[in-house]
N, C-alpha and C positions, 0 to 999 in steps of 0.2 A: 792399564790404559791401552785401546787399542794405537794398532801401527799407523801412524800418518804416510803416508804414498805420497809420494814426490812428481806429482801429474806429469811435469814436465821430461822426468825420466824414462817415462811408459812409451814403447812401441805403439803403431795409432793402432795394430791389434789390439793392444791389449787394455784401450781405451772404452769406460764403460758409455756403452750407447748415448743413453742423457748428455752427452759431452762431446757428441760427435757434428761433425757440422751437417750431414746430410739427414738427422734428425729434426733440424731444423728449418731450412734452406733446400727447395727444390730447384736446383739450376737447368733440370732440364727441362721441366714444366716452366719456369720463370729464368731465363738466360739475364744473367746479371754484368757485364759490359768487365766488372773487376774482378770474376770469379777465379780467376789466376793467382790472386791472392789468397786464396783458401786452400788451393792446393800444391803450395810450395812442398818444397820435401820436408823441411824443419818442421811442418806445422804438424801437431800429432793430434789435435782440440779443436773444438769451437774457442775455445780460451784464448791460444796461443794467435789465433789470428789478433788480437790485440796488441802484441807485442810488435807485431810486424805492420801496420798500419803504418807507419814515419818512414819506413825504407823501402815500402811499396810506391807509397804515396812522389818520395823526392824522385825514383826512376822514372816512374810511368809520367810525369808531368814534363819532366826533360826530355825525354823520348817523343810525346807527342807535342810539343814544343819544337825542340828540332826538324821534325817532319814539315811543319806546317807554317813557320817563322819567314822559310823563303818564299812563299809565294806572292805571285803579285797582286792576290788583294787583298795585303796585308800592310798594314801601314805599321811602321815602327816608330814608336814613341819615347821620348825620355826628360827627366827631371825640364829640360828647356820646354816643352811643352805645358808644365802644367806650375810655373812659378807663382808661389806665394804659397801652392798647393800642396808639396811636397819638402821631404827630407833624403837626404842621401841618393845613393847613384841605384837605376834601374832600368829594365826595356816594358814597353809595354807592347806589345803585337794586336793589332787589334783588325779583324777581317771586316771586310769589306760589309756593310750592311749594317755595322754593330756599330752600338753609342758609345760611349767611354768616358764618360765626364764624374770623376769619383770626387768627393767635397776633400779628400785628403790621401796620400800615399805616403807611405815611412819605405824609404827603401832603404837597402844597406849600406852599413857602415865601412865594410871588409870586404864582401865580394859580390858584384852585380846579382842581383835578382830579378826575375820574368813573370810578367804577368801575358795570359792569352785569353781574347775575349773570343768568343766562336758571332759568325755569320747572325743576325737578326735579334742579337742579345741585348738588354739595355741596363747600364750601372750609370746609376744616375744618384749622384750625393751619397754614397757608400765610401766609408775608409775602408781604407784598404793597406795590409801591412804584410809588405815583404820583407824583414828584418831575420826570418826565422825560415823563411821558405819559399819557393813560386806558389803559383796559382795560375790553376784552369779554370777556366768558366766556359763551357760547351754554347751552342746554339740555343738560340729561342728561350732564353730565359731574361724575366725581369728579376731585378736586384733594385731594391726598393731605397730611398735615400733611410739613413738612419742605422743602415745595415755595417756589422762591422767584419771581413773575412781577414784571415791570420793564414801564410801557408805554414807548409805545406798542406792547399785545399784541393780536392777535384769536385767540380761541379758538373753534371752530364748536362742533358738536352732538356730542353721547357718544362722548367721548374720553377716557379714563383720564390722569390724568396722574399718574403713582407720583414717591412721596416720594424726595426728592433732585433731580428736576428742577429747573435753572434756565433759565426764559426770561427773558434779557438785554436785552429791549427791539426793538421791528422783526422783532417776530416777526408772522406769519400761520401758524394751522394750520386746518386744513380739518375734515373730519367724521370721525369713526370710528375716531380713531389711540391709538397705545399709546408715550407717553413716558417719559422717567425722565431722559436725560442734560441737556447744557447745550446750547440753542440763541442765537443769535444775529445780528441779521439775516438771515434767514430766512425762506422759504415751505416747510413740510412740508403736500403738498394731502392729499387726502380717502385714509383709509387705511393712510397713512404709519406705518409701526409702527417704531421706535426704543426699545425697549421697554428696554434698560439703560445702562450708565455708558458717556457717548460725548461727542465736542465737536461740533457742526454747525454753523461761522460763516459768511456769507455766500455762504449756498448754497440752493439750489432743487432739491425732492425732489419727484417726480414720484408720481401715482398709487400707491399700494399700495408704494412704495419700503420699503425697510430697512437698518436697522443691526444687525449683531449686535452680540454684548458684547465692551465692550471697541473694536468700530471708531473711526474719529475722522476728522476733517479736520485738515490743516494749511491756514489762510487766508493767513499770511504767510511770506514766506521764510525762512529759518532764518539768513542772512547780514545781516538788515533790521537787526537791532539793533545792525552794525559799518559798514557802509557807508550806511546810513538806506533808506526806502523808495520803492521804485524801482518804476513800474507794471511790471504783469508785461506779459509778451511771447509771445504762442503764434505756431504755426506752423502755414497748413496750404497743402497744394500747391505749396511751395518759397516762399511768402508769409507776411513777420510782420507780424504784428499788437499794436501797441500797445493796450490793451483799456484804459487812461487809466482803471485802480485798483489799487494795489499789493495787495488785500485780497481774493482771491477762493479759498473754499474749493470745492467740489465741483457739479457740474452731475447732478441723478442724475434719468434719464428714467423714462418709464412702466415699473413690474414688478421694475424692476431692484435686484438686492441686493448689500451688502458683508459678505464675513464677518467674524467674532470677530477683533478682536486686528490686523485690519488698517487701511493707514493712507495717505489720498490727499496729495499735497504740491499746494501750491495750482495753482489750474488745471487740473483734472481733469473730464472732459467724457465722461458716462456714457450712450449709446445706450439707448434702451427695452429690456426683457429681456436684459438682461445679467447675470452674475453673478460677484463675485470670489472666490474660496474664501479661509480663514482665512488669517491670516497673509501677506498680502501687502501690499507697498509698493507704492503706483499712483503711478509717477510723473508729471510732467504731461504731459497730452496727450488722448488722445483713443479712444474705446473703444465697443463693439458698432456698433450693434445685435445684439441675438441671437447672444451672444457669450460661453462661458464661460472663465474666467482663473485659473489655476491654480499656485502658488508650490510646484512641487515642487522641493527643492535635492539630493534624495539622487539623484535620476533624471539633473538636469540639472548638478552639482557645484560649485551655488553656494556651500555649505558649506566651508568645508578641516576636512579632518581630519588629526591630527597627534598622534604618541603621546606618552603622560602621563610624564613624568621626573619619577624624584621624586628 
């Protein structure tokens, strides 16, 4: 039986390409606002940046909270403003210009939590739950009623986010994007359009990435909840790799898109410019650059056909 490798052991030298974050991610062609996060020292992977997502996410939000809480066109809110609407004790900072009418806020039980709306933004009929974390919400975005955010969230600048979305907390989304399904731990950067009903857990979306409708991730094995959780295991140059987290859904690099109705099994590691047509199962492994993928079953006889008896 070969050696299982211990990813997380590995010097980022000695980390194979496939697994490196600037294989995937051009930050200096596409300057990404939270690329500091990628390049911590601890980080040796594109992987490991998952791990660090909840402790990037509670700094950076306090930090730019802090900065921006004092000024004066910032109105600060709490639980006496929004009674009947809320639970427990919280602040809400809301800049001058921005709406702030959420249908419900859970805030904590133990110790105050911060919500901050940016300049020209509108949360209108959105829960909102600070129980677990703050929340950013940057400028110029609509937040749709129906929508549910969880921090620790950061939300950049004019970004749609349509009714029925849930972010689940350990979110980062960057600038300019179109959501609607459920995210969780997660980085979607600048662009990222996901614009209907999809899952995206523990994964990192590249530039301009996409989901059609209906795509989805799977982040944990489908055997996890009979034999328990077991880190996953990839392969690459007759070499595995222990990647030390049983919980990983999709790696999807610059440009790159999933169609409708299709569906990655965890560990799925998407090259810049690639694209999958509808209706495909990605199993795990590893795919493009500059690559398109195509589930034809009439051509290739995945299908059986078999006559109807009646």
């Amino acid at each position: 039986m070969a050696e299982i490798i211990n990813l997380k052991s590995l010097p980022a030298n000695e980390i194979p390409e496939r697994l490196r974050i600037n294989f995937y991610f051009d930050f200096t062609k596409n300057p990404f606002r939270h690329q500091d996060l990628f390049t911590q020292p601890k980080i040796n992977s594109v992987i490991a940046v998952l791990d660090e997502i909840h402790p990037y996410a509670c700094r950076w939000i306090e930090k730019a909270i802090s900065e921006r809480a004092e000024a004066n066109s910032v109105r600060i809110l709490g639980p006496q403003d929004f009674k009947g609407r809320c639970i427990g004790d919280f602040a809400a900072y809301v800049e001058e210009g921005a709406v702030f009418e959420p249908a419900f806020i859970k805030g904590s039980l133990k110790e105050k939590k911060s919500i901050f709306v940016g300049k020209q933004t509108v949360v209108a009929g959105a829960s909102i739950f600070l129980d677990e974390g703050d929340i950013y919400i940057g400028e110029n975005n609509s937040v749709e009623a129906g929508t549910g955010i969880k921090g620790p969230t950061i939300i950049g600048n004019k970004n749609e986010i349509r009714q029925g979305t849930y972010l689940r907390g350990d979110v980062i989304i960057g600038d300019g994007g179109t959501f609607r399904g459920e995210i969780k731990n997660g980085v979607m950067m600048d662009k990222a359009n996901f614009p209907h009903p999809s899952y995206v857990g523990d994964s990192i979306c590249g530039y301009a990435t996409h989901f059609g409708n209906q795509a989805t991730t799977a982040n944990l094995g489908i055997y996890a909840g009979i034999f328990g959780k077991k880190n996953v295991v990839i392969e690459i140059a007759e070499k595995k790799y222990d990647i030390g987290r049983p919980k990983i859904g999709i790696i999807l690099g610059d440009y790159s898109q999933v169609g409708c109705n299709s569906v990655s099994d965890p560990g799925v590691f998407v090259g810049p410019n690639t694209i999958f047509y509808s209706l495909c199962r990605i199993s795990k492994g590893f795919y493009g650059p500059n690559e398109v993928l195509k589930n034809k079953p009439l051509e290739h006889g995945i299908i059986e056909r078999s006559p109807l008896r009646t």
